[in-house]
C-alpha positions as CSV (number, residue, x, y, z in Angstrom):
1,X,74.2,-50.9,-2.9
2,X,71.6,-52.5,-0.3
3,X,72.9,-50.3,2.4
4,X,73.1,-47.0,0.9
5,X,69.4,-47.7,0.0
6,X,68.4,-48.5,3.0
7,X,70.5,-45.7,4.3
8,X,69.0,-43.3,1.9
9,X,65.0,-44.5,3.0
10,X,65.9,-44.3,6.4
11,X,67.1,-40.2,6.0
12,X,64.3,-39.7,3.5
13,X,61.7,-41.1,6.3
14,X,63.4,-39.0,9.3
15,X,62.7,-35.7,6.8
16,X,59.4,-36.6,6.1
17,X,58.3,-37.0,9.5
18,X,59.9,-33.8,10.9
19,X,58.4,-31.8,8.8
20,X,55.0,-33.1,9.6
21,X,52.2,-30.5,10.0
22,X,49.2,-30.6,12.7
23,X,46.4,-28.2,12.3
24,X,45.8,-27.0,15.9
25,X,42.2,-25.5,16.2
26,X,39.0,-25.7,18.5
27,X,36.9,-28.4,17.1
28,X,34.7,-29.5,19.7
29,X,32.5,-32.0,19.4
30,X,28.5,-31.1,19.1
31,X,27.2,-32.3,22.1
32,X,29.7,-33.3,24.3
33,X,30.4,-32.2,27.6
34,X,33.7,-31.0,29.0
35,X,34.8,-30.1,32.9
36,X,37.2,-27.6,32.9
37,X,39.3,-26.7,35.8
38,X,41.1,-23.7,36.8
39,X,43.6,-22.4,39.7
40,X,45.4,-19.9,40.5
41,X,48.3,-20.0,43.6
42,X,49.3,-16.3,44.0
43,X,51.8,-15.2,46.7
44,X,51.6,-11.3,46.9
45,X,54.2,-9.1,48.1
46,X,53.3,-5.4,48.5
47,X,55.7,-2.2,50.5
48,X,53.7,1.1,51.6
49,X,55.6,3.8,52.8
50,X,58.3,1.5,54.6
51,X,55.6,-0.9,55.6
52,X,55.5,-4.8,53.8
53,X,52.3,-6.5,53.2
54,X,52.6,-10.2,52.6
55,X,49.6,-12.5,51.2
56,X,48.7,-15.6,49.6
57,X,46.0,-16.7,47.9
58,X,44.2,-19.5,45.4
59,X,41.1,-18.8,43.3
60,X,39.6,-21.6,42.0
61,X,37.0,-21.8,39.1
62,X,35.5,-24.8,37.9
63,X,33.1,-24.6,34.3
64,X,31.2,-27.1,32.6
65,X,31.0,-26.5,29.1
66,X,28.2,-28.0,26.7
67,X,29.0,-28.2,23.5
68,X,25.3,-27.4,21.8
69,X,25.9,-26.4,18.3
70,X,28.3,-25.9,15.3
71,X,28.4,-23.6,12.2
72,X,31.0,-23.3,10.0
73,X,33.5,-24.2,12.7
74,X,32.0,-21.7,14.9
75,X,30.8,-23.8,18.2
76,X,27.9,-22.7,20.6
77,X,28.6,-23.6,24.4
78,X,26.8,-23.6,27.5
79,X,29.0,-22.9,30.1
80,X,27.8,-23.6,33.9
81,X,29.6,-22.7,36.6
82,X,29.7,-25.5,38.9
83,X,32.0,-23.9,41.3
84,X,34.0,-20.5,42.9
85,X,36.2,-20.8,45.2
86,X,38.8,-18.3,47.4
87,X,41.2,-19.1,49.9
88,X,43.4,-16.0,51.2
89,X,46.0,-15.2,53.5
90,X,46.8,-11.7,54.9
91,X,49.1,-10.5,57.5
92,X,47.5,-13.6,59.5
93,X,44.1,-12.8,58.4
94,X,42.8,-16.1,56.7
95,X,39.5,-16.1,54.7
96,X,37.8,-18.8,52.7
97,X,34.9,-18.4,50.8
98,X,33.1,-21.0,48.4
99,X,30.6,-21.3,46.0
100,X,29.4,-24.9,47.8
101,X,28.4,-22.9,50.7
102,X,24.4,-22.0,50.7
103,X,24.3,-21.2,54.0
104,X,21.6,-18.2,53.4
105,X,22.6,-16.7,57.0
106,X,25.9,-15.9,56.0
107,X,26.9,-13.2,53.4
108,X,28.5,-14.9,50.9
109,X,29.3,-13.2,47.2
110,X,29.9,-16.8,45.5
111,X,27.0,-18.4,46.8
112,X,24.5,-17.0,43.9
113,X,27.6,-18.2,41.1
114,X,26.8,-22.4,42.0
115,X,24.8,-23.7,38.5
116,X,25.1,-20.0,37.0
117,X,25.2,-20.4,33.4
118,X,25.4,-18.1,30.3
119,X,26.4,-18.8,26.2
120,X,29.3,-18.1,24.0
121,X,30.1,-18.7,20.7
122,X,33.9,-20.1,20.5
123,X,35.9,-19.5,16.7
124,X,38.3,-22.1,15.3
125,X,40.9,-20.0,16.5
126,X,39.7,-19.7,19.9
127,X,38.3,-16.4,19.9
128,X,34.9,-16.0,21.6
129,X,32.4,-14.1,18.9
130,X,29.9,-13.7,21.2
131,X,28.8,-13.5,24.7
132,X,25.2,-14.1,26.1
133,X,22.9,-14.5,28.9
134,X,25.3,-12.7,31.3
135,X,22.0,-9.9,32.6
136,X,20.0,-13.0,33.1
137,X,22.8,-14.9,35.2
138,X,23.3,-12.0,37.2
139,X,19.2,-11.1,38.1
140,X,19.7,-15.0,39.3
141,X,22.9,-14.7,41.0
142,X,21.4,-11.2,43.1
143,X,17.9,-13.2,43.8
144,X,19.8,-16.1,45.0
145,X,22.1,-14.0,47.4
146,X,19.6,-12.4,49.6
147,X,16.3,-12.4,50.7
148,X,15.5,-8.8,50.9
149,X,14.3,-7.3,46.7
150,X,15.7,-3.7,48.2
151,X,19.0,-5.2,48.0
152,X,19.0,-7.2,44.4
153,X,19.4,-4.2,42.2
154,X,22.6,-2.9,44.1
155,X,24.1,-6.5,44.3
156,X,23.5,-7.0,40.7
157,X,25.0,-3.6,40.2
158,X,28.4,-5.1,42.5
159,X,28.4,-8.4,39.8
160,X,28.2,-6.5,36.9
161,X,32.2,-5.1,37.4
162,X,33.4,-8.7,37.3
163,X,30.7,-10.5,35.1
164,X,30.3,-7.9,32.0
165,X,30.2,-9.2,28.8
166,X,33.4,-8.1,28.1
167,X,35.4,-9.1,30.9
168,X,33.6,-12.4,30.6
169,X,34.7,-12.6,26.8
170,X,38.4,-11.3,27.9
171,X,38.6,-14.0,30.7
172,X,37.6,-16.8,28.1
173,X,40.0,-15.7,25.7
174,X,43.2,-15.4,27.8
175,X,42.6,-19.3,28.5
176,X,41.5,-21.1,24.9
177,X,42.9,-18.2,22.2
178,X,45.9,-20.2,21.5
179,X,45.8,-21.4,18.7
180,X,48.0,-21.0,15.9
181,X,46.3,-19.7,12.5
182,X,48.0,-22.1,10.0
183,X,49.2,-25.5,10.3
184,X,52.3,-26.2,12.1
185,X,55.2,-28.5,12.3
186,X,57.4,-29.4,15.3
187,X,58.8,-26.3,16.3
188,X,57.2,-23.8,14.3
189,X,56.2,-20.7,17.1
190,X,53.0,-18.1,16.6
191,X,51.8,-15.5,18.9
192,X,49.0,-14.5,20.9
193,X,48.2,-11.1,22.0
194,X,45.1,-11.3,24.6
195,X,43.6,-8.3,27.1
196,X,41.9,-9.3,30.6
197,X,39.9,-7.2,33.6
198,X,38.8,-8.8,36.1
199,X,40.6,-6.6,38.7
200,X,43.6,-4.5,37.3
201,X,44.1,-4.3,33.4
202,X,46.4,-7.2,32.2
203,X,47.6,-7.8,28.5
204,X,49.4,-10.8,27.4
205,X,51.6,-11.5,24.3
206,X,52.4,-15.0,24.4
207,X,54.6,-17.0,22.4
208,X,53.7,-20.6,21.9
209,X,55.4,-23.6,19.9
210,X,54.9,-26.8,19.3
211,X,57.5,-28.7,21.0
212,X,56.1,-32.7,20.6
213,X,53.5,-34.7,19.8
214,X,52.6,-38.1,21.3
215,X,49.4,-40.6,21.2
216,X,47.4,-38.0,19.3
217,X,48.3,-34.7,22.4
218,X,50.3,-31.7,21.3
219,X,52.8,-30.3,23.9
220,X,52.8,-26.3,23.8
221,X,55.9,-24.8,25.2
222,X,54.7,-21.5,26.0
223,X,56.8,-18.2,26.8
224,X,55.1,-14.4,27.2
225,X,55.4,-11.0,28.7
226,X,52.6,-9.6,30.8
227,X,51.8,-5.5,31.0
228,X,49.4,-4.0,33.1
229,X,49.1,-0.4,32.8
230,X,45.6,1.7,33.3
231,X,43.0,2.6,36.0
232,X,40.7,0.0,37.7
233,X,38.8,0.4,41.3
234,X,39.6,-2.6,43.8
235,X,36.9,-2.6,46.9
236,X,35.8,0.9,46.6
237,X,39.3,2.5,46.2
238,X,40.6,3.8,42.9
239,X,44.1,2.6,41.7
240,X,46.4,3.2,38.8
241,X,48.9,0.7,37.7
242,X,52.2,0.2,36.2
243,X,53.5,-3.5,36.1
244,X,55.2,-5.7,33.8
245,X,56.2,-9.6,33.8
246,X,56.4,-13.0,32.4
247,X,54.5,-16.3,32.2
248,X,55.9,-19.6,30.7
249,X,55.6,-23.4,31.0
250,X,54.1,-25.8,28.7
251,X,50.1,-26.3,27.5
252,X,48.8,-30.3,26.7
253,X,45.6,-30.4,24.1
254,X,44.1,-33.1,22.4
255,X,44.8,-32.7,18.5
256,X,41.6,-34.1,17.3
257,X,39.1,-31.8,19.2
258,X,41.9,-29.1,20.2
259,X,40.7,-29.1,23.9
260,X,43.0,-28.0,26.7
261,X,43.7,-31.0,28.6
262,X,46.5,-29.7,30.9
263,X,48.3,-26.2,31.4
264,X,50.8,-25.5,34.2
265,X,52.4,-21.8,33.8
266,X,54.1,-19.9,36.3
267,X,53.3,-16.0,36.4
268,X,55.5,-13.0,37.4
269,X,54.2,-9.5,37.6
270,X,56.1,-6.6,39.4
271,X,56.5,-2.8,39.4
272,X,54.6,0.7,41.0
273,X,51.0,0.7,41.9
274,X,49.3,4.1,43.4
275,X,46.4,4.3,45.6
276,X,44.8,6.8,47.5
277,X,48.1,9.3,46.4
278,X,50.4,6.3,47.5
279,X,52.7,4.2,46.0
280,X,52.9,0.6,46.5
281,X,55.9,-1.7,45.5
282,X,54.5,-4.6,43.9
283,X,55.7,-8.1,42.9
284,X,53.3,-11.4,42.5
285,X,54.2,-15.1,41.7
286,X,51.9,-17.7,40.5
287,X,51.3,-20.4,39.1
288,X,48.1,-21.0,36.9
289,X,46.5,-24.5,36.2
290,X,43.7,-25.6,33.7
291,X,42.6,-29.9,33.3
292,X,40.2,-30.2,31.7
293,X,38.4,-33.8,30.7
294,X,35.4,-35.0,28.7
295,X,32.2,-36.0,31.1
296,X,30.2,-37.5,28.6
């Protein structure tokens, strides 16, 4: 009779514990500080008329976000950009250009981004509600990039296709908009459907689920389809689109303030660009990266 009691507590216990929920939600801490880190590897293969282009590249973006105020689980951040970063590789052709340079003799469009800061307003869920200071952070970013005030207005004008508030919001979302919108069990799935422009029009729908949970950190396995279909001007030239891909891996984030402490997902995007009345063959692997940590 001892056994099949024992037997009995032992079942009920393994029940109990797998269906365990975790609510999985932003809830940063008011005024702490977070470094956030994120990189893309990207190796590019394009074909016009006949003729392959091969290139690499790694963008880099580190933020600082401080955590200023909460309402109603809505959190107000400060986010600093304490570095940009670009290394690329084209048919031999190697550039490298870096926030951390502020050499004022050389022309360098990162140079004005070092300490830029603007605000946001981050939901439970990981939606940003708002976006602000982003004018303001661009008249410094143009002052700081040259010398001569002729030149500020058109430079800000230049910033203002990758730094609108809406690309800004967009980029922010595609990272921290994860979150599921009830409480979950080990492997329970939800769904995500984010947009993004910072060059060519990308939407996501990504599937996440929780595969484990250990010392207080929820492992995401993550699993999504990427489309990019629309109009978008790259260095002057006009381009239309018409790609479609993958990304999957697995997302780490700390339970108790739901912060992204490591992501690791490897992109695929492939299909028909047209530019200037020509077609381009596309394909593009990456991988993207995000750590971040606490700095208080």
């Amino acid at each position: 009779m001892k056994i099949i009691f024992t037997l009995l507590f032992s079942l009920t216990s393994l029940v109990v514990c797998a269906q365990k929920t975790y609510v999985l939600k932003q809830n940063y801490p008011t005024g702490n500080k977070y470094d956030f880190s994120f990189v893309s590897d990207q190796i590019i293969n394009q074909k016009i008329t006949g003729k392959s282009i091969n290139s690499t590249q790694t963008i880099g973006t580190d933020y600082i976000f401080d955590i200023t105020e909460g309402h109603n689980g809505d959190k107000d951040l400060k986010v600093t950009y304490n570095r940009l970063y670009m290394k690329s590789n084209a048919m031999g052709n190697a550039m490298t250009l870096s926030s951390d340079d502020q050499d004022s003799t050389k022309k360098n469009p990162f140079s004005g981004l070092k300490g830029a800061s603007f605000y946001m307003t981050i939901s439970p869920s990981g939606t940003i509600k708002t976006v602000a200071g982003i004018d303001q952070m661009l008249d410094n970013m143009a002052i700081r990039m040259t010398n001569d005030t002729s030149q500020v207005k058109q430079i800000k004008n230049a910033l203002s296709k990758q730094f609108s508030n809406e690309i800004v919001k967009q980029t922010m979302e595609s990272s921290f908009k994860i979150y599921p919108d009830k409480a979950v069990k080990i492997g329970d799935s939800w769904t995500v459907d984010t947009k993004m422009q910072m060059s060519m029009p990308i939407e996501t729908i990504t599937q996440y689920t929780l595969k484990e949970v250990k010392d207080g950190i929820a492992i995401l396995s993550v699993k999504g389809t990427l489309v990019s279909k629309g109009n978008f001007e790259a260095m002057g030239n006009k381009m239309e689109t018409d790609l479609q891909g993958t990304n999957s891996g697995e997302t780490s984030l700390d339970i108790k303030t739901g912060i992204v402490l490591d992501s690791h997902l490897r992109v695929e995007l492939y299909g028909k660009m047209k530019s200037m009345g020509q077609d381009i063959d596309f394909e593009m692997q990456g991988i993207n990266k995000i750590t971040g940590k606490e700095i208080n």
